[in-house]
C-alpha positions, 0 to 999 in steps of 0.5 A: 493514423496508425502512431494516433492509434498505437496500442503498444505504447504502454506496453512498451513503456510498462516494459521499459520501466520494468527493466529500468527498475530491474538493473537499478534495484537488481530485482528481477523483472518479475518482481518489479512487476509484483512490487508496482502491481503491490503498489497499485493496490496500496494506491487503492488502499491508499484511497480506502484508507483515507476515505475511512479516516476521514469519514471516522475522524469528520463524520463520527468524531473519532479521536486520530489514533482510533480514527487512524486505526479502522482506515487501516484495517479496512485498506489492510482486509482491501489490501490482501484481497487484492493482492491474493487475487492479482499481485500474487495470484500464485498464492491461493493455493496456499491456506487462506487463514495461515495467509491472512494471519500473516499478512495481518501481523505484518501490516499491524507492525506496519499500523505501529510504524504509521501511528508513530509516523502520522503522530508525530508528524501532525503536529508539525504540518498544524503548524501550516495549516488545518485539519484535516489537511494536516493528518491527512498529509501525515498521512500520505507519508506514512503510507509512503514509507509502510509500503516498503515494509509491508512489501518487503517483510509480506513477500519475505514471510507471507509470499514466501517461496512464490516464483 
């Protein structure tokens, strides 16, 4: 009865991962907990961004650029908020605008990258199947491939000094 109700398990394996990460990357493990904390709020950026996408490129005809363009402002406003709120809690002491300026010139670098991606890709997935099946796939491995940048350049700059 007590291993069916073992609340530690998660525990033990969110500690467990960390410290995997922590000695494969050589972050320490409070940073392995921001970056997968990061990752969360990109997978539900992820999900906004998509929704918005769709809802753009289906419901309003939108052509993909454009289209593309609100789904990522949208997870990217969705993004620092929960980021500023939980990832980085330590950062609402700094100004909020200087913040916001900064992540937002990060993310529209990280915009170029996923247009580039997402357009040169959909193509190539039109090949094996339909819209929106194929920009949505592009998609996915755009948002993959953003999420080092953002990360990395937003705690380099934005999140600077942050312990």
């Amino acid at each position: 009865m007590s291993q069916m109700l073992n609340t530690e398990a998660p525990t033990v394996f969110w500690r467990r991962l960390r410290q995997r990460i922590s000695l494969t990357t050589g972050m320490s493990p409070k940073e392995v907990s921001r970056f997968i904390k990061f990752a969360i709020v990109g997978a539900i950026g992820m999900v906004v961004d998509l929704t918005t996408l769709t809802i753009s490129r289906e419901l309003l005809g939108l052509p993909l650029s454009i289209a593309i363009a609100i789904g990522f402002t949208v997870a990217v406003i969705n993004n620092f908020t929960w980021n500023r709120l939980w990832t980085f809690p330590e950062s609402r002491q700094s100004p909020i605008a200087r913040q916001l300026a900064q992540f937002t010139i990060v993310n529209i670098i990280g915009l170029g990258i996923n247009e580039v991606i997402v357009l040169g890709l959909h193509p190539v997935f039109l090949l094996a199947t339909d819209d929106p099946i194929a920009y949505l796939a592009a998609k996915v491995i755009a948002i993959g491939v953003v999420l080092f940048w953002n990360y990395f350049a937003n705690r380099i700059w934005t999140y600077k000094g942050i312990k």
